[in-house]
C-alpha positions as CSV (number, residue, x, y, z in Angstrom):
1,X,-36.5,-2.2,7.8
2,X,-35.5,-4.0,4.3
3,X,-35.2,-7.4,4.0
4,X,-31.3,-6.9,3.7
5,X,-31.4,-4.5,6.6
6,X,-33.2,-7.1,8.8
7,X,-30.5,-10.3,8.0
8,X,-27.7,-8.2,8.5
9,X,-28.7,-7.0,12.1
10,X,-29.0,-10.7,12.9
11,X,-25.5,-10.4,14.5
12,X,-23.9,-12.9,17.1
13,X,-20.5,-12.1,19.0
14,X,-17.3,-14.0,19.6
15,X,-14.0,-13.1,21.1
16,X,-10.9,-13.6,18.7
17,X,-7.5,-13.4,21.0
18,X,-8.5,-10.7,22.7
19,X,-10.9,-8.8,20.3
20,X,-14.6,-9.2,20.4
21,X,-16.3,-9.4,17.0
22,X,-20.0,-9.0,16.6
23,X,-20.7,-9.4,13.1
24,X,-23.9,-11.5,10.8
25,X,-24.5,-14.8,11.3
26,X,-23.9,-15.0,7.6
27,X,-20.1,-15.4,8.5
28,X,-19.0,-18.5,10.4
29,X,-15.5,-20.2,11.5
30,X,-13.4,-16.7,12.4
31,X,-9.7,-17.8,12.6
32,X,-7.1,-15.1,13.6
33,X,-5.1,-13.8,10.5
34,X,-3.1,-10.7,12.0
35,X,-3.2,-7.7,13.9
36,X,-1.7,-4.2,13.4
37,X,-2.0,-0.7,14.2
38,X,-5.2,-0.4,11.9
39,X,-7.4,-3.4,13.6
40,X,-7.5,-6.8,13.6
41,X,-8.1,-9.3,10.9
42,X,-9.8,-12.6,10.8
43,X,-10.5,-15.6,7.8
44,X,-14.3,-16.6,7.8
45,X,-16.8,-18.4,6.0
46,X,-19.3,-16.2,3.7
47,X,-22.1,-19.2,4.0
48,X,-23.9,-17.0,1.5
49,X,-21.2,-17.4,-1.0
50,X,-20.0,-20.6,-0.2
51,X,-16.2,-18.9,0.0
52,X,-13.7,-17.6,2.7
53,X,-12.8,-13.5,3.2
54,X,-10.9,-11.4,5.3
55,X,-12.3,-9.5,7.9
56,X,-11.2,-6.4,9.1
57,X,-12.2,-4.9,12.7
58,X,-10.9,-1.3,12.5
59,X,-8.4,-0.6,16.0
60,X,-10.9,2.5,17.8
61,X,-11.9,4.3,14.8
62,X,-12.8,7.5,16.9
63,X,-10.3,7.7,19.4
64,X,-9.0,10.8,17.8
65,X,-9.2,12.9,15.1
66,X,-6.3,11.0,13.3
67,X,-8.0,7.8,13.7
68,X,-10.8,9.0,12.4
69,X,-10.2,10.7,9.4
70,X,-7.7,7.6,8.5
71,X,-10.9,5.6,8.5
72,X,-12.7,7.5,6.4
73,X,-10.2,7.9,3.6
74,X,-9.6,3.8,3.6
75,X,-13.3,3.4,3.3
76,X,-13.9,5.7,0.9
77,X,-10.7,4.4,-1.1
78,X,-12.0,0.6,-0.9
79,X,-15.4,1.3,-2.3
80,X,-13.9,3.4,-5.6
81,X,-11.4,0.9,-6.6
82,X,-12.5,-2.1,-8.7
83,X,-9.3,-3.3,-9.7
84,X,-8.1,-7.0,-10.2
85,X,-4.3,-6.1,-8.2
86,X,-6.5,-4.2,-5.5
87,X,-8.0,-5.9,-2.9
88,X,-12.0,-5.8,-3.5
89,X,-14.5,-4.7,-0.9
90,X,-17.2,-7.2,-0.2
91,X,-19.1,-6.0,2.4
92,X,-18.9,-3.2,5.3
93,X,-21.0,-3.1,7.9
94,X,-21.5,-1.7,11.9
95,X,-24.0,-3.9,14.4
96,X,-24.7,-0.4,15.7
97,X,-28.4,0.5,15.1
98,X,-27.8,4.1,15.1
99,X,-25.4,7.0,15.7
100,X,-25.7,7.4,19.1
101,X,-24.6,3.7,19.3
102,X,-21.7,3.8,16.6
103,X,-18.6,2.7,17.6
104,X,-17.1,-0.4,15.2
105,X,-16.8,-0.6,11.8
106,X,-15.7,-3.7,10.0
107,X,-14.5,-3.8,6.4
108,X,-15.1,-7.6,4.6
109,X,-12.6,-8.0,1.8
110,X,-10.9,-10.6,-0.5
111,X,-8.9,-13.7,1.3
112,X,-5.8,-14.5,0.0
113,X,-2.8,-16.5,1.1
114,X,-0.2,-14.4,2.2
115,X,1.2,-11.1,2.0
116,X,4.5,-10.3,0.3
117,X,6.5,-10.4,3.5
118,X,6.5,-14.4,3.2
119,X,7.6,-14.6,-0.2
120,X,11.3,-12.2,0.3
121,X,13.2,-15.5,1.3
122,X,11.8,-17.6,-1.4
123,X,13.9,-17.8,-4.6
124,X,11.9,-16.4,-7.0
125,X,13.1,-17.0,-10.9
126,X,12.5,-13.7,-13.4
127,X,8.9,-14.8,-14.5
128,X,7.4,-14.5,-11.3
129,X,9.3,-11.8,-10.4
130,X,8.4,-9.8,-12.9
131,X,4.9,-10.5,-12.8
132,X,4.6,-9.4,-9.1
133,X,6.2,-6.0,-10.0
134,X,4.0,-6.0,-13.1
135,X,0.9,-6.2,-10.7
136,X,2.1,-4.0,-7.9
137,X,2.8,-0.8,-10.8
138,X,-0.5,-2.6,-12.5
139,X,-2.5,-1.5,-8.9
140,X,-0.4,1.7,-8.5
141,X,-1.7,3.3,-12.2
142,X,-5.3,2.5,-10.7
143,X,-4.8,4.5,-8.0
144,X,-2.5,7.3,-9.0
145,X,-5.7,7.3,-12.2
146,X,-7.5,8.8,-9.3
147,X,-4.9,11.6,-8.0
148,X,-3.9,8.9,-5.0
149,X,-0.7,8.1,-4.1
150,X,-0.5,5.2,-1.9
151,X,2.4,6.2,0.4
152,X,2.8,3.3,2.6
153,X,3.7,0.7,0.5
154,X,5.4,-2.5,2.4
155,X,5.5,-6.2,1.8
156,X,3.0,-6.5,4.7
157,X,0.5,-4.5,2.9
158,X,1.1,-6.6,-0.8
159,X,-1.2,-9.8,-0.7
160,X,-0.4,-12.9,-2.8
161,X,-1.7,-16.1,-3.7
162,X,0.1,-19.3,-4.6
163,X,-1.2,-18.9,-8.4
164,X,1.2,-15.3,-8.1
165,X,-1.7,-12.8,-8.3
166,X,-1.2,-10.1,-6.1
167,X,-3.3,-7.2,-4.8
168,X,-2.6,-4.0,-2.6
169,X,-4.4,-3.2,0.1
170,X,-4.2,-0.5,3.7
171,X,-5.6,3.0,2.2
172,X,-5.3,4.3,5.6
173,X,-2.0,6.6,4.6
174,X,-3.3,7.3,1.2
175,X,-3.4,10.7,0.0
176,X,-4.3,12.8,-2.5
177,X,-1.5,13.9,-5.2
178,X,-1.5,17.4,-5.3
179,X,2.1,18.8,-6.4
180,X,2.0,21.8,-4.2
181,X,1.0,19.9,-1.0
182,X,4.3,19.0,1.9
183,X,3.6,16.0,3.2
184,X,4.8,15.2,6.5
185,X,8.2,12.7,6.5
186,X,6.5,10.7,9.1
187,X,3.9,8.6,7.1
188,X,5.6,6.0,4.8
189,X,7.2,2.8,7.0
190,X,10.4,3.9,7.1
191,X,12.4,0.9,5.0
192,X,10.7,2.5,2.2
193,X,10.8,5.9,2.8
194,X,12.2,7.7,-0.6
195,X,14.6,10.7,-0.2
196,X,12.7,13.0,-0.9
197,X,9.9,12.0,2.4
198,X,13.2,11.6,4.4
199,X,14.2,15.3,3.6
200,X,11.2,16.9,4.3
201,X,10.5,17.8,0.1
202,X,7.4,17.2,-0.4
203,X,6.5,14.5,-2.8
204,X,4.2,13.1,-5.4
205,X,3.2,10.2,-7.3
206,X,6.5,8.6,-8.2
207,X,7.1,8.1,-4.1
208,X,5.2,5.1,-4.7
209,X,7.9,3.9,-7.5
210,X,10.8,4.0,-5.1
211,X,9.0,2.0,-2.5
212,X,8.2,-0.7,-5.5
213,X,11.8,-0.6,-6.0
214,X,12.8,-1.3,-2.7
215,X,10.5,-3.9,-2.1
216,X,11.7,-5.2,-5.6
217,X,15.2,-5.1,-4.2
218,X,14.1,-6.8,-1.1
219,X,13.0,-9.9,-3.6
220,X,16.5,-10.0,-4.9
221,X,18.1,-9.8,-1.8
222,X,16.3,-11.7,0.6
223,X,16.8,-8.5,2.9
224,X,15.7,-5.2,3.4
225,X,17.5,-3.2,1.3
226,X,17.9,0.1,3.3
227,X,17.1,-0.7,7.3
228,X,17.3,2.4,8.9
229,X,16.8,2.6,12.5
230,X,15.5,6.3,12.6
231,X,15.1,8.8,10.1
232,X,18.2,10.3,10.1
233,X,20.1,6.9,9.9
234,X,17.3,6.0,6.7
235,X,19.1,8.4,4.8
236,X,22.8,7.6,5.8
237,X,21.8,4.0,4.5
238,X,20.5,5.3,1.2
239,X,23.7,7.6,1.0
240,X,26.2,4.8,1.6
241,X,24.5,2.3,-0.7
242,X,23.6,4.8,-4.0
243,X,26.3,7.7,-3.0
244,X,26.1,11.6,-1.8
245,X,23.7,13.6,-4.5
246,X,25.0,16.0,-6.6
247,X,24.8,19.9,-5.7
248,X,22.0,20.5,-8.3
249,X,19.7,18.2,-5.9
250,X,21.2,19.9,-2.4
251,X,20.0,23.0,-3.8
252,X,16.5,22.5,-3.5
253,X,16.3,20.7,0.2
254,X,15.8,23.6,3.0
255,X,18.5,25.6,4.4
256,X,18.8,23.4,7.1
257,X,18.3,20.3,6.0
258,X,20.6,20.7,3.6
259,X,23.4,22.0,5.6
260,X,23.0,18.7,7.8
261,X,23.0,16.7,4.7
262,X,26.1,18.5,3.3
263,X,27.8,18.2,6.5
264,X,27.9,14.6,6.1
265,X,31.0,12.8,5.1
266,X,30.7,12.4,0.8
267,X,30.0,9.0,0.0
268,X,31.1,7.3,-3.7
269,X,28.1,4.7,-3.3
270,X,28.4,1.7,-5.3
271,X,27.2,0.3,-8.7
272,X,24.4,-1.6,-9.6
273,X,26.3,-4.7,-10.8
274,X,27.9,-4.3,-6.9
275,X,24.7,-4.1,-5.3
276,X,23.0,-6.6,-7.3
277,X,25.6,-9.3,-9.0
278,X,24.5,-12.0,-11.1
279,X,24.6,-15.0,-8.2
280,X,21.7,-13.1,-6.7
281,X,19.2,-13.8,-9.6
282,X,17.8,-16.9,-11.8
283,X,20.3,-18.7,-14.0
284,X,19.0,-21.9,-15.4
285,X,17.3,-20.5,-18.4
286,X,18.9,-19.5,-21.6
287,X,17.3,-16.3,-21.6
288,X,18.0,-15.2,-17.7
289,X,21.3,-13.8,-18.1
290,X,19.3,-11.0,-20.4
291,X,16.5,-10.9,-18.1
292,X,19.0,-10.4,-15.1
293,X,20.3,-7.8,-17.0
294,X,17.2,-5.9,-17.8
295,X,16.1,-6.7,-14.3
296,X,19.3,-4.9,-12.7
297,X,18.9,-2.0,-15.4
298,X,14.9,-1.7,-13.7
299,X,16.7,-1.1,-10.3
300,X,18.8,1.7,-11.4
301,X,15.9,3.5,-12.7
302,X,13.7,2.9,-9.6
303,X,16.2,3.3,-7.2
304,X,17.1,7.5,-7.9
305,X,17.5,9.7,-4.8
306,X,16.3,12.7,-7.2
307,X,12.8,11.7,-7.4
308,X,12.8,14.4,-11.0
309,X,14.9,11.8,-12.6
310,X,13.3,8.5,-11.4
311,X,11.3,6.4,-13.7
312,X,7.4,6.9,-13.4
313,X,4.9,4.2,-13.0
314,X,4.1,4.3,-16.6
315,X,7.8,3.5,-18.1
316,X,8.3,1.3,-15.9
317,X,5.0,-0.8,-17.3
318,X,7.4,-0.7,-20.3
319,X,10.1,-1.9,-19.4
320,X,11.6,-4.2,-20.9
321,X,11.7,-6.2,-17.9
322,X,8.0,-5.5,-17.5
323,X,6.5,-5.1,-20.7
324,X,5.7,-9.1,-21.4
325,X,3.1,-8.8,-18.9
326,X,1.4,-5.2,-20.4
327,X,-2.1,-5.7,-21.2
328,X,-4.2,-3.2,-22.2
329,X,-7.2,-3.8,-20.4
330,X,-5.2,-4.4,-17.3
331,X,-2.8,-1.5,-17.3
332,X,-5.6,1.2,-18.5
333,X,-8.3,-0.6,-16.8
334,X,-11.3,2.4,-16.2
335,X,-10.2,5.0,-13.4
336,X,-12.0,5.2,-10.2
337,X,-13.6,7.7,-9.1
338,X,-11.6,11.0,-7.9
339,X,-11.3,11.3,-4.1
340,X,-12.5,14.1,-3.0
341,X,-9.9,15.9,-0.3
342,X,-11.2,18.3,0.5
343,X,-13.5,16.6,3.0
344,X,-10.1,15.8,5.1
345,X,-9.5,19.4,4.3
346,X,-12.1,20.7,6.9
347,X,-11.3,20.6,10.4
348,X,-14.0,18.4,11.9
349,X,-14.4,16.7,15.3
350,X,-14.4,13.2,15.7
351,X,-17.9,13.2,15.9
352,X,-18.4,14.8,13.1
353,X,-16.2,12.0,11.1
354,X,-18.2,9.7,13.3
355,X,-21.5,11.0,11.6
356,X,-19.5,11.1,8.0
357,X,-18.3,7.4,8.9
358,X,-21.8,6.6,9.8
359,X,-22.8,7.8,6.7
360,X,-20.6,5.6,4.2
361,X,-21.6,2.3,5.9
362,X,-25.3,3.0,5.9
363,X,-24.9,4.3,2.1
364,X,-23.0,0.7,1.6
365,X,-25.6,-1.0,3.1
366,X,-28.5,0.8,1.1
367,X,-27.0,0.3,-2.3
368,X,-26.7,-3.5,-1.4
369,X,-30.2,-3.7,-0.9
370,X,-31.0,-2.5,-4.2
């Protein structure tokens, strides 16, 4: 056994709520951070580093098939990003000595103070407003660099810090970007579920630019922007807010979807200036009334129902709303590595995702030894 090896099996448990974590001694004071469908998070000491991170217990990794396999791709994810507006993975790890014994996996990443969620009801003025979106589209590139969309992007999975840098985090939904591939309409938290998801089109990368712009709406607001209560009420929200699409887009939504959506009563929606008037942004500086302006103008191009005349990632990094933030290094920061599919492609048994699971942590743990 290496020297690393033998430290890290030096584990010691201790119930959080109702979670027990068994994890190195190397990590001390847990605090409960959250909980969700994906596991359970706590704040801790690194006493090797001298700072606090996040740890992740992942919710029964192999209950199923689904479970599984949404592991894998979050792990795999986390150790190909290196990213500044993507959370970092610090450490991964399983006390289990072997595979017979596997059963938790625990992801260590970057602390930070809050996730997005917090910040909607705070009035925000156009600097930091803009450099949130610039980070979140900033994160998105990095990803979509590597034929990922992100497909679940929420306030509660955007982490900030009181110095406004932001990072993305949950790969879990995550998914390669192929054009051809349907993509089930169930995936995305449905506040920000873009038309095309809703109506059952298929999608790729620019998905991830209408959920930007509702959270982005959501800042302006102070509420969510489209809070449907099912699927089919999602899209009557969108409809009454941004109006009925024109023919050219019914015609490529399936014969039945589309008779459902054309048997819907036709909506005018409203403008831009009526869904986001001045009294909702900044006002104090000379310049805001240009910002709020270019700021509004961002909205409309984020906000299409036809996701072939939406704005992609890239324009909106120029933006004018955007582009005080671009930085080169920042924005075309070195791709990750390309995630390779077609691993989820295969149909295997949860225990043989267990043993691909297994796998990935004990490669982690090898190459951190070196």
């Amino acid at each position: 056994m290496s020297a690393v090896a033998a430290v890290e099996s030096e584990y010691y448990k201790t119930t959080i709520g109702e979670t027990l974590f068994e994890i190195p001694k190397r990590y001390e004071n847990l605090k409960s951070i959250g909980s969700g469908a994906q596991g359970v998070v706590v704040s801790a000491l690194d006493t090797k580093t001298g700072t606090r991170v996040a740890i992740k217990k992942m919710s029964k990794p192999f209950q199923n098939v689904t479970h599984a396999k949404r592991a894998y791709r979050e792990i795999v994810l986390m150790k190909s990003f290196n990213h500044k507006n993507i959370v970092g993975l610090l450490n991964l790890f399983t006390p289990d000595h072997d595979l017979s014994q596997f059963s938790d996996i625990y992801i260590v990443m970057e602390l930070m103070d809050a996730n997005l969620s917090r910040v909607v009801h705070i009035d925000l003025d156009h600097e930091r407003l803009s450099f949130l979106l610039y980070q979140m589209l900033c994160g998105i590139k990095h990803m979509h660099a590597a034929d990922i969309i992100h497909r679940d992007l929420k306030p509660s999975n955007i982490v900030v810090k009181e110095d406004c840098s932001l990072k993305i985090l949950d790969f879990g939904l995550a998914r390669a970007a192929d054009g051809g591939f349907m993509m089930t309409p169930y995936v995305v938290t449905r506040y920000y579920r873009a038309p095309e998801v809703i109506l059952g089109m298929g999608y790729k990368s620019n998905v991830d630019v209408w959920a930007i712009g509702c959270i982005f709406a959501e800042l302006v607001r102070g509420q969510i922007l489209f809070p449907g209560s099912d699927h089919i009420d999602q899209w009557t929200k969108v409809v009454d807010l941004l109006g009925t699409p024109p023919p050219i887009f019914m015609q490529r939504l399936l014969p039945n979807v589309r008779a459902y959506v054309e048997s819907l009563p036709h909506k005018r929606g409203y403008t831009f200036a009526q869904l986001f008037p001045d009294d909702l942004f900044p006002c104090s500086l000379p310049d805001d009334r240009e910002k709020t302006t270019n700021a509004r103008d961002l909205l409309a191009r984020m906000l299409v129902v036809d996701p072939d005349k939406r704005i992609s990632v890239d324009e909106c990094l120029r933006h004018p709303y955007i582009f005080q933030w671009y930085d080169q290094s920042e924005v075309e920061a070195p791709p990750p590595m390309r995630y390779d599919h077609t691993v989820e492609e295969t149909d295997h048994t949860v225990d043989e995702w267990k043993a691909l699971l297994f796998r990935q942590v004990i490669n982690y743990r090898e190459g951190a030894a070196k």
